[in-house]
Structure formats: structure tokens, C-alpha cells
C-alpha positions in Angstrom: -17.8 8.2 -29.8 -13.8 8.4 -29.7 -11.1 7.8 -32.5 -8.8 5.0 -31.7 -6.0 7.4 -33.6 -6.8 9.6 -30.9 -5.6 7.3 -27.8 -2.7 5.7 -29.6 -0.3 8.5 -28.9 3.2 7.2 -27.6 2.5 3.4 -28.0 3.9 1.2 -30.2 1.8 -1.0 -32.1 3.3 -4.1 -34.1 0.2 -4.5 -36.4 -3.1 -3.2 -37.0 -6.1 -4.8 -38.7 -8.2 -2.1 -39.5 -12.0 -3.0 -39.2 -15.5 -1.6 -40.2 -15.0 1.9 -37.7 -11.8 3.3 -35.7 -14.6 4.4 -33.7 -15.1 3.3 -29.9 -17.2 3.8 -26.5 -15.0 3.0 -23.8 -11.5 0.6 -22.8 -12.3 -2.7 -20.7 -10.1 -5.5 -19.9 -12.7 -7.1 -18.0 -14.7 -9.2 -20.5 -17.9 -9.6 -18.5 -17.8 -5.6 -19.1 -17.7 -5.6 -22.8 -20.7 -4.3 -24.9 -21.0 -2.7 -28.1 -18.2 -0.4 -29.3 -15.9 -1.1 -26.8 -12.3 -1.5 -26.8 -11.0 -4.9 -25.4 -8.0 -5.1 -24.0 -6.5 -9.1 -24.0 -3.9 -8.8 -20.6 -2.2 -12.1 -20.0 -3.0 -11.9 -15.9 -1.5 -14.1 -13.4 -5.1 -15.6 -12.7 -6.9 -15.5 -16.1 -5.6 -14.8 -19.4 -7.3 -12.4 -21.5 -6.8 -14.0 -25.4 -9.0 -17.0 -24.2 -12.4 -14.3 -24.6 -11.2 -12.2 -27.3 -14.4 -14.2 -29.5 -16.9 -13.6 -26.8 -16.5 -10.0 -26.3 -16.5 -9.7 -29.9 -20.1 -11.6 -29.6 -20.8 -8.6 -27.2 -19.9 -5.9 -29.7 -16.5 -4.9 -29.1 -15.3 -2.8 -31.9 -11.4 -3.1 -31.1 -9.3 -5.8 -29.9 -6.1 -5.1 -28.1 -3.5 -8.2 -27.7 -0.1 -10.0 -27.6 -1.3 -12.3 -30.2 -4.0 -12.6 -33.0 -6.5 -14.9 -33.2 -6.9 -17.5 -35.7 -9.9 -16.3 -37.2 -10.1 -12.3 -37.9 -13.7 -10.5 -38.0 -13.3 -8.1 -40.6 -15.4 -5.6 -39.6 -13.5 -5.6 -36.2 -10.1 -3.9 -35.6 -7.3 -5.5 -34.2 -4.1 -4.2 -32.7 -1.1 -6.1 -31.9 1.6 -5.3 -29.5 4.5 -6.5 -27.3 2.9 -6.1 -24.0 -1.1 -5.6 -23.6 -1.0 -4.8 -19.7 1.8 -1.8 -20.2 -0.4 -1.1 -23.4 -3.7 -1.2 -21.3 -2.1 1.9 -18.8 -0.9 4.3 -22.0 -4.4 3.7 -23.6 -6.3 4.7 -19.9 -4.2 7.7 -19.9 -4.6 8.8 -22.9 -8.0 8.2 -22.8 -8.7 10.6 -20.0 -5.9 13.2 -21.6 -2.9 12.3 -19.4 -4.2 13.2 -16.1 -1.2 12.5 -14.5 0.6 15.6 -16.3 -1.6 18.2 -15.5 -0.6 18.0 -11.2 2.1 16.7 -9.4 1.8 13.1 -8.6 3.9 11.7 -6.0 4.1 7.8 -5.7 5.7 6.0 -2.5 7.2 2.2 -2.7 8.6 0.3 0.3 7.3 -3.0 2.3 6.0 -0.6 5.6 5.0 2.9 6.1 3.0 3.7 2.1 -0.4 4.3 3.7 1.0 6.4 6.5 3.6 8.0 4.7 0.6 9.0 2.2 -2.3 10.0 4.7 0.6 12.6 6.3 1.6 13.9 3.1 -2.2 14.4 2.0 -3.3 15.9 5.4 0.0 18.1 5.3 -0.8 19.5 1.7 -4.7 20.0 2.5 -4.0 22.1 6.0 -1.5 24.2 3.7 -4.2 25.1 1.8 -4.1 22.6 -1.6 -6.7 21.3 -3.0 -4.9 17.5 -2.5 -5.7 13.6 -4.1 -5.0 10.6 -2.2 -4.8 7.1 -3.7 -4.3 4.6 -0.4 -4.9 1.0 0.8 -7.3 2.5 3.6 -9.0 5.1 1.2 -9.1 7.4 -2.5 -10.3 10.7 -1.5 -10.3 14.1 -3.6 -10.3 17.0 -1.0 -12.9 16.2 1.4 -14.8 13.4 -0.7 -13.5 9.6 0.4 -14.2 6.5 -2.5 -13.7 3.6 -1.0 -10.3 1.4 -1.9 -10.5 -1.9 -2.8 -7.0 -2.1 -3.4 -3.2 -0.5 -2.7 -3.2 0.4 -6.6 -6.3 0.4 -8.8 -6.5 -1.0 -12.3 -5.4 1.4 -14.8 -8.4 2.2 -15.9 -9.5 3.1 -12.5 -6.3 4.8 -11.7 -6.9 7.7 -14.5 -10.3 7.8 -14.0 -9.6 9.0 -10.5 -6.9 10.8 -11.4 -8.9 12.6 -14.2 -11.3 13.1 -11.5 -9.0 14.9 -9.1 -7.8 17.2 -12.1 -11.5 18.2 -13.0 -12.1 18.7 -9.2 -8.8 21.3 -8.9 -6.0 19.1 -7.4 -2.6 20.4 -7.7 -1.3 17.4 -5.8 -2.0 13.8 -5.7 -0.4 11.2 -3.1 -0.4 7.6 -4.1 0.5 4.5 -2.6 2.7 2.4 -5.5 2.3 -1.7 -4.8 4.9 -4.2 -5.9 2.4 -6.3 -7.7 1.2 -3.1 -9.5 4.7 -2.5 -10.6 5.0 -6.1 -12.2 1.6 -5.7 -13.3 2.3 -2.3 -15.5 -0.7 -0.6 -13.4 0.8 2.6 -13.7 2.3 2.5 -17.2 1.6 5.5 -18.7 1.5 7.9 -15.5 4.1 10.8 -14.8 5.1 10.6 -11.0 7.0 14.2 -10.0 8.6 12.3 -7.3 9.0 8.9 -5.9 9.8 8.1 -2.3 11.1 4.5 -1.0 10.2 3.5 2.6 12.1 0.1 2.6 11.9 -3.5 1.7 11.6 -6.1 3.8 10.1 -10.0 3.6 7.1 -9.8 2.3 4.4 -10.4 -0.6 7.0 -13.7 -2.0 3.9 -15.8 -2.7 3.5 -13.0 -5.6 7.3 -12.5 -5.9 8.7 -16.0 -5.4 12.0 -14.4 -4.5 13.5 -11.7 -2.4 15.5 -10.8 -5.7 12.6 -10.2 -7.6 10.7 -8.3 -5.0 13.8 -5.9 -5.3 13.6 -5.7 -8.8 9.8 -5.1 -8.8 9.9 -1.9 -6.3 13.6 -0.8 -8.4 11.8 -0.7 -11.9 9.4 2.5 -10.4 12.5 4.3 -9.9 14.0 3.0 -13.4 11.1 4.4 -15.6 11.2 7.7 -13.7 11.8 10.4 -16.5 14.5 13.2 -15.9 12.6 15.7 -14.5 11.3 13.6 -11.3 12.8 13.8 -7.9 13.5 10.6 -5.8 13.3 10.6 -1.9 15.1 7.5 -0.7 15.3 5.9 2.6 19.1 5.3 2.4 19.2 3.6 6.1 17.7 0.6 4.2 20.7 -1.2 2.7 18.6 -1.4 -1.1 18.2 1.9 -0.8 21.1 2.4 -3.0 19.8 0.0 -5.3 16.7 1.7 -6.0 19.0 4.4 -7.1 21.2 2.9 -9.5 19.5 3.5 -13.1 17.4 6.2 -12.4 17.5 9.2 -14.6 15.5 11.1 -11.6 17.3 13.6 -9.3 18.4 11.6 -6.5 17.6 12.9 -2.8 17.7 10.7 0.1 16.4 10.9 4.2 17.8 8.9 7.1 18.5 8.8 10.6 21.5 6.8 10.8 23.4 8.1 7.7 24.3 11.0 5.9 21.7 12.2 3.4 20.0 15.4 2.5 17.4 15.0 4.9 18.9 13.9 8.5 16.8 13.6 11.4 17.6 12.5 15.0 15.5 11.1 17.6 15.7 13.1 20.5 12.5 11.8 22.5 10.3 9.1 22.1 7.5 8.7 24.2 4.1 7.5 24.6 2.6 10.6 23.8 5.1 11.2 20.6 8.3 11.8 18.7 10.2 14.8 19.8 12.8 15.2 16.4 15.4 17.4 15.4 15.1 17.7 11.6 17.9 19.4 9.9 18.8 21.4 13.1 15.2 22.5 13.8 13.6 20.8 16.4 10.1 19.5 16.1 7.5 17.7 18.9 5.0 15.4 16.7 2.0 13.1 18.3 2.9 10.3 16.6 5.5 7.2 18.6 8.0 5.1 17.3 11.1 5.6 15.0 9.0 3.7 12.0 6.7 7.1 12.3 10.3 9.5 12.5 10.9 8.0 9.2 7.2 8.7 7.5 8.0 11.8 8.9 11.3 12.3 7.1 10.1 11.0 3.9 7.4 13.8 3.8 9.9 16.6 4.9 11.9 15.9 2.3 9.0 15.3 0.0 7.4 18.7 1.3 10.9 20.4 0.6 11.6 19.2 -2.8 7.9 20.5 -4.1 8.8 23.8 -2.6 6.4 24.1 0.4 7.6 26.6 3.2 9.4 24.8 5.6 8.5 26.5 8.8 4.7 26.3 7.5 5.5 22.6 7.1 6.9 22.1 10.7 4.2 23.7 12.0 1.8 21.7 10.5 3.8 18.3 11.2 3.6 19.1 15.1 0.0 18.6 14.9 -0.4 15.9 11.8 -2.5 12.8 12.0 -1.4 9.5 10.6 -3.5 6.7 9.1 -6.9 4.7 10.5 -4.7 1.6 12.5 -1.7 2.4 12.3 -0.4 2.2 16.1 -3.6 3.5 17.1 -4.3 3.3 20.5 -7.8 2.3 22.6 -7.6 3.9 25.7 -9.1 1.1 28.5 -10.3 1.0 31.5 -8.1 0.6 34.8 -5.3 1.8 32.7 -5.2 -1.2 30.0 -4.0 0.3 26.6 -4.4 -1.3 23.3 -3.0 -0.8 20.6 -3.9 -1.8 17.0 -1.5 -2.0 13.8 -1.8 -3.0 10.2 1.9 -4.7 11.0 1.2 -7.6 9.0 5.3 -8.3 8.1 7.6 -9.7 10.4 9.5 -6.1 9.8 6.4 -3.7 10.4 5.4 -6.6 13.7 9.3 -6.3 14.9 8.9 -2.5 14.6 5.7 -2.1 16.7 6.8 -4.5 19.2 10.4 -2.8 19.4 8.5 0.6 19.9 5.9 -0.6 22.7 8.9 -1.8 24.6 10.7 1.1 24.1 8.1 3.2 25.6 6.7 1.1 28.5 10.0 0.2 29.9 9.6 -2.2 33.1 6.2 -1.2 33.5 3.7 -3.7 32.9 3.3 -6.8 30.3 2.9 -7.1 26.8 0.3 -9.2 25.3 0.4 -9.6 21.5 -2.9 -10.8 19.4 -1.6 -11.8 15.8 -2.5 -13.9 13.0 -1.5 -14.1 9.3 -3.2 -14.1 6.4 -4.6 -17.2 4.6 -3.5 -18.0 0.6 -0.3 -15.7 1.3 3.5 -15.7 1.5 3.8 -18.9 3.9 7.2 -18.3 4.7 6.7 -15.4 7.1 4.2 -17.5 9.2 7.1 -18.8 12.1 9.0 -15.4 11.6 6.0 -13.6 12.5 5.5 -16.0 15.6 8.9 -15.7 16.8 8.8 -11.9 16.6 6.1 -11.8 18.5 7.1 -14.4 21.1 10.9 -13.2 22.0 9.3 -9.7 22.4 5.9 -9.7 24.2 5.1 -11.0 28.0 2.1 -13.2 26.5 0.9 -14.3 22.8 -2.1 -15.3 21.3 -1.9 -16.6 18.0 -5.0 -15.9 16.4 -6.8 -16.1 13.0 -6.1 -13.0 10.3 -7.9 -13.3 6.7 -7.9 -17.2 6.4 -9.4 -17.2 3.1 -9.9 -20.5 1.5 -7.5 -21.7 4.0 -7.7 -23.7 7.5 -6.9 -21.6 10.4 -5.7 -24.3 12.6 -3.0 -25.2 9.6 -2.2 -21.1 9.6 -1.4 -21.4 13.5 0.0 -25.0 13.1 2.8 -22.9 10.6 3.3 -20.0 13.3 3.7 -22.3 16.0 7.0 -24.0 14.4 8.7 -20.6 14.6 8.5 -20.5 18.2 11.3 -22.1 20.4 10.9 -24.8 23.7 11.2 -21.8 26.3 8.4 -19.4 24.5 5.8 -21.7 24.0 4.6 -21.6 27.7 3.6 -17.8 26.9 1.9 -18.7 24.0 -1.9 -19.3 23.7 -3.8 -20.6 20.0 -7.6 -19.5 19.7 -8.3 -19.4 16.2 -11.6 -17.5 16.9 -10.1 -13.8 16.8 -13.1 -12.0 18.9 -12.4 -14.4 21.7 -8.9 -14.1 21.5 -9.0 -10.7 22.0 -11.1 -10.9 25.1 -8.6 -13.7 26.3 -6.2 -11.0 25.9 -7.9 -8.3 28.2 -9.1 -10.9 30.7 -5.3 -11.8 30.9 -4.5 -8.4 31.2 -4.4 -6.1 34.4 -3.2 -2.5 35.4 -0.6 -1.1 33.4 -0.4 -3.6 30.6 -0.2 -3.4 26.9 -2.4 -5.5 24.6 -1.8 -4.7 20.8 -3.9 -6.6 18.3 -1.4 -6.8 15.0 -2.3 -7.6 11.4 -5.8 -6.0 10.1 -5.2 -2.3 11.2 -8.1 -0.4 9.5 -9.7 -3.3 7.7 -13.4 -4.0 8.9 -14.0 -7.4 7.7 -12.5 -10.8 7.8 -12.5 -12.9 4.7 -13.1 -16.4 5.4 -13.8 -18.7 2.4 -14.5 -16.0 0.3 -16.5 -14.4 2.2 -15.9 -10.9 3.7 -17.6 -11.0 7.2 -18.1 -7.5 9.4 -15.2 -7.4 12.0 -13.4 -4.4 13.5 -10.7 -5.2 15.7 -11.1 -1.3 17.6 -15.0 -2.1 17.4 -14.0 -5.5 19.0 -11.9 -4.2 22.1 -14.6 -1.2 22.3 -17.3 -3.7 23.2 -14.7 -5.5 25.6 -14.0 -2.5 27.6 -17.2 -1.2 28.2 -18.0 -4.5 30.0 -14.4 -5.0 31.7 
């Protein structure tokens, strides 16, 4: 058993009721996972709020109650601590609980709207092939080393987070890479964790269902760079116009990447093909398989990133020149009679603008475009006719297609794409709300020398509908359809 005294360390507690034992088994905030000796945790969540089975886990035998507010009636032989904000409180306790994890190697969280998971994959890749033993915290996957846990989301809980973190530690990591959410920002996920560096990708419309506002999306992504102590680094995108922003209060060492601008990490585009980037990078040229100037700013972010933790810079060229990037991001399926697809996770009207802008950078004149998108069900509404008009004034053909409908109709999903599409573009524009058959609409529309790219699930291999996760795999999908085209 563990002291409570012991775990307390750094957090400020309003009150304390002490009980029968400062003893305790374990921390949970999940109240179905309460038994004896455990240490609730009461988080007002944006779903369910934690006070309302403070009695019931002490009817499972927690020991110790952690919340905002007491409860009418006290159980004497139970300890209770108050303080300002459980879910902050919730992160110090995990991390102190597993001895700070994050202090003992140097982890390196990434913000922005597009480019975290393959911003992080390249960074983790980069670090193993040099030789580290490397953690990597991602929507796609967690892995320490060679060993993959499966994600089941951008940031874990905090308990979850220093577990795997204390994990990575035990296992050797020097390094771990970490993809930082917006809602995991607001929801104090990571209070409690020292990040060596933080890198900002960019911010455009996305996740407002969460948010509400474009303001306070800002502010959410700005406060990771805010509670960065004086001894962290920064790597900031400073082409995105709240770049700057992110910088404003930090006490971290400010370092920034670009294209466009000045910064301390230029690159410029020399080439970009099908086949990949060809980049001069602070005067050093560099040929890397990856396309698209969305990928020549991952690429910069990890440069710099690589740089500031003092990897050898010829060593990290080299390995860049031959780096892979994440499961569906701009992946492509090779086809038969020369039909390419391509999938992406581009599930913003940003990251979808992005992909398309790249395709038609690439093809030129040659051949047509056909787009297979969706959005997501019980999400940001808002981007629905953004995301339809992107894909409309920039592809030869569209399909508008389901996503993850969740609880919702996906006929009243398409029926919100469809009013961001002008008069002249609807006559391109198909609706089959089946996804599997609007692929294979797709490729039967498609002929030599055309482009179909299936947007908006990327590496995910199911598709929720009403609650239920169902087996899909959109490269699976066009797999099958090739081999019979």
C-alpha cells in the first residue's frame, strides 16, 4: 500500500479530512473502477460529473476522496481532500504516483489542427534509426521501441498517460514523442508532465463543437505553451499567423520553422513531385519520399526539433531522405491501368484544401480528380459545406459519402455538405451514403491516369455507426476493388 503524503507533492490542497488510514491501492476517476483502498478522484467532466458517485465508490471501498467540493455527509473513517481544480489535481497525483515519469527523459509534445500524428511518427522513426531507444504517444498508435499498444485516443487519461510514460522509462527511453489534443489541454490531461519542447503545427477550423469558438480553440492550444517551464524549448510554425500568439507568455526558449518567413529554421521547396519533396533546409539540400508542402513542414518541425535536442545534423538528413510518415496520411494504392488512390486522415477543411492543393500540384493536366469524402457524425457541424466546397472547386468529380455517422443520419450529414456547394459544382457531385459503394462508384468512374483519393478516416479501421464500431478499411476497401477492376 502507498501513503497519500507520499503523492501530494507540489499540489495544493484547500482542506483535508483525515480518515481511518492515509493508506491507498491505486488512483481512479472512473467510478465503475473503484474497490477497496482506492483513491477517487471527483472530475467535473463535460459528459458526467464525478461529485454525483462520490457515496457509491465509497460503498466500494475507496479510502480517499479527491474533489471540488465536500459532500454533505462525511464518513469518518474516509479521507477527504479538497481542492480548486480535481482534473489538474487528478494529472499531479498520476505523476507523482508513478515518480514523475516525465522528468526522467525528454518528452516532446506537438499542438496544431494538421500534421501531430505525422509530425510524431517522423520524429519517433528518426530517433529510433539514430539509435535511441524512443516512446511514441499518437492518434494511430503508443509504442515503446518496437512494442505497439493500441490508441484509443490523441491523448490518454492521465492516469494512462504516466502509466505509459512510466513504462517507457522502465523500458530505457531517453525520448518520448507525443501528440498534445486541444480537448486534452482544456481537460488538464497532461497537468503534471514536464515537456522539454513543444512544437505548434497550426490552427485551423476545427474541433468547435468542443470549443464553441475559434477564440477559445486558440486559447486552448496557447495554454501548452503558457505552462511550459523555463527550461523547455518551443518550435513554432511562424507561417501560421497564431503562431506568434502561441508565443506571447511563454517562459520557454522561443524557436520557430517556416517556409515563407524568417525563422531559425527556413526551408525552401525546390521540387515537389509525385515521388517526393526535394528541400533545401538551411542551405543543405535534402530529397525526401514524402509529397506535398504540408509534409515540407512536418519535416521542418522535426529538423528543428532534431537540432534543438542536439542530434547530428548530417546524421539527421540522412536519415530524413529515407523516413516514413504515418499509416494514411497521403498514402497512396497503386491500381491497375494506372489509377492511383490516395487515402488521408484530412478530416478539416484545411488538411482536405491541403491534400487537394497537393494532388493538383503534382498531376498537372493529366487526368481527373475524383474526391470520396464524408464528415463525421455528433461533430463540429459548421465545417460540413466548407468541407464540400473544398472538395468541389478543386476535384474533376465528388462523391459525398458517409464518415463516422455516429448517432447521427447520414443523409442529414450529406444534406449539410450539399449546401456548401454552388449551382455550377453540383453537376460533378454524386451522394451515396454507403461508403464501400461509393468508393467503387469512384473507380468505376475512373479511367487511365486519374486520381481517386478517399479523404477523412486515414488509418482508422472501423466506422462507428450508432455506437457501434463496424470493421471498415478504406485501403482494405480499394484493395478488394482493384483486384477485380
Amino acid at each position: 500500500m502507498n501513503s497519500i503524503n507520499d503523492i501530494l507533492n507540489n499540489i495544493e490542497v484547500l482542506e483535508f479530512l483525515k480518515g481511518k488510514s492515509e493508506a491507498f491501492n491505486t488512483i481512479q476517476f472512473d467510478s465503475r473502477k473503484v474497490s477497496i483502498g482506492d483513491i477517487f478522484v471527483a472530475v467535473n467532466g463535460t459528459q458526467v460529473d464525478g461529485h454525483k458517485y462520490i457515496d457509491s465508490c465509497i460503498d466500494n471501498g475507496a479510502s480517499t476522496i479527491v474533489c471540488e467540493e465536500l459532500p454533505q455527509t462525511i464518513n469518518i473513517d474516509v479521507n477527504y481532500i479538497r481542492v480548486h481544480n480535481s482534473a489538474k489535481v487528478l494529472g499531479q497525483l498520476s505523476s507523482n504516483f508513478y515518480d514523475n515519469p516525465s522528468s526522467k527523459l525528454k518528452l516532446i509534445g506537438i499542438t496544431g489542427t494538421n500534421g501531430k500524428t505525422s509530425t510524431v511518427t517522423i520524429l519517433f522513426n528518426l530517433f529510433k534509426n539514430l539509435g535511441y531507444h524512443v516512446g511514441l504517444l499518437s492518434t494511430v498508435s503508443n509504442r515503446i521501441n518496437n512494442t505497439e499498444i493500441k490508441a484509443t485516443h490523441t491523448t490518454p487519461d492521465a492516469i494512462q498517460l504516466n502509466y505509459l510514460l512510466n513504462q517507457m522509462v522502465e523500458e530505457g527511453c531517453e525520448y518520448c514523442f507525443m501528440e498534445v489534443s486541444s480537448h486534452a489541454i482544456v481537460q488538464e490531461r497532461i497537468a503534471g508532465l514536464n515537456f522539454t519542447g513543444a512544437i505548434f503545427s497550426n490552427i485551423t477550423h476545427d474541433h468547435l463543437d468542443f470549443h464553441k469558438t475559434f477564440k477559445e480553440y486558440i486559447k486552448a492550444k496557447k495554454k501548452f505553451f503558457d505552462d511550459l517551464s523555463s527550461e523547455a524549448f518551443t518550435m513554432v510554425n511562424i507561417d501560421d499567423k497564431n503562431g506568434a500568439i502561441m508565443l506571447q507568455n511563454t517562459k520557454a526558449s522561443k524557436r520557430s520553422y517556416a517556409i515563407k518567413s524568417m525563422a531559425d529554421y527556413k526551408a525552401k521547396i525546390i521540387e515537389n513531385t509525385i515521388s517526393g519533396l526535394h528541400l533545401e533546409i538551411n542551405h543543405k539540400e535534402i530529397w525526401i519520399p514524402l509529397v506535398g508542402e504540408f509534409n515540407a513542414y512536418n519535416i521542418m518541425s522535426v529538423y528543428g526539433t532534431a537540432m534543438e535536442l542536439g542530434a547530428d545534423e548530417m546524421e539527421v538528413l540522412q536519415e530524413l531522405s529515407n523516413i516514413e510518415t504515418a499509416e494514411g496520411r497521403f498514402e497512396f494504392v497503386k491500381g491497375n491501368n494506372d489509377i492511383n488512390a490516395i487515402v488521408d486522415y484530412a478530416h478539416t477543411p484545411d488538411a482536405l484544401k491541403n491534400v487537394l492543393n497537393t494532388i493538383n500540384d503534382i498531376r498537372g493536366n493529366h487526368g481527373k480528380l475524383i474526391t470520396v469524402v464524408g464528415a463525421g457524425g455528433d461533430r463540429d457541424k459548421s465545417k460540413r459545406p466548407i468541407m464540400a466546397q473544398i472538395a468541389t472547386q478543386n476535384s474533376d468529380q465528388v462523391i459525398l459519402t458517409s464518415d463516422n455517422p455516429r448517432t447521427e443520419n447520414p443523409e442529414d450529414i450529406l444534406n449539410d455538405m450539399e449546401e456548401g456547394i454552388s449551382i455550377d459544382r453540383k453537376r460533378i457531385t454524386l451522394r451515396i451514403s454507403n461508403r464501400k459503394e461509393a468508393i467503387r462508384t469512384a473507380f468505376a468512374l475512373a479511367n487511365t491516369g486519374d486520381i481517386v483519393l478517399v479523404a477523412g478516416k486515414g488509418h482508422e479501421k472501423y466506422q462507428e455507426i450508432n455506437g457501434v464500431k463496424h470493421h471498415f478499411d478504406d485501403k482494405e476497401i480499394i484493395n478488394e476493388i482493384i483486384k477485380t477492376k
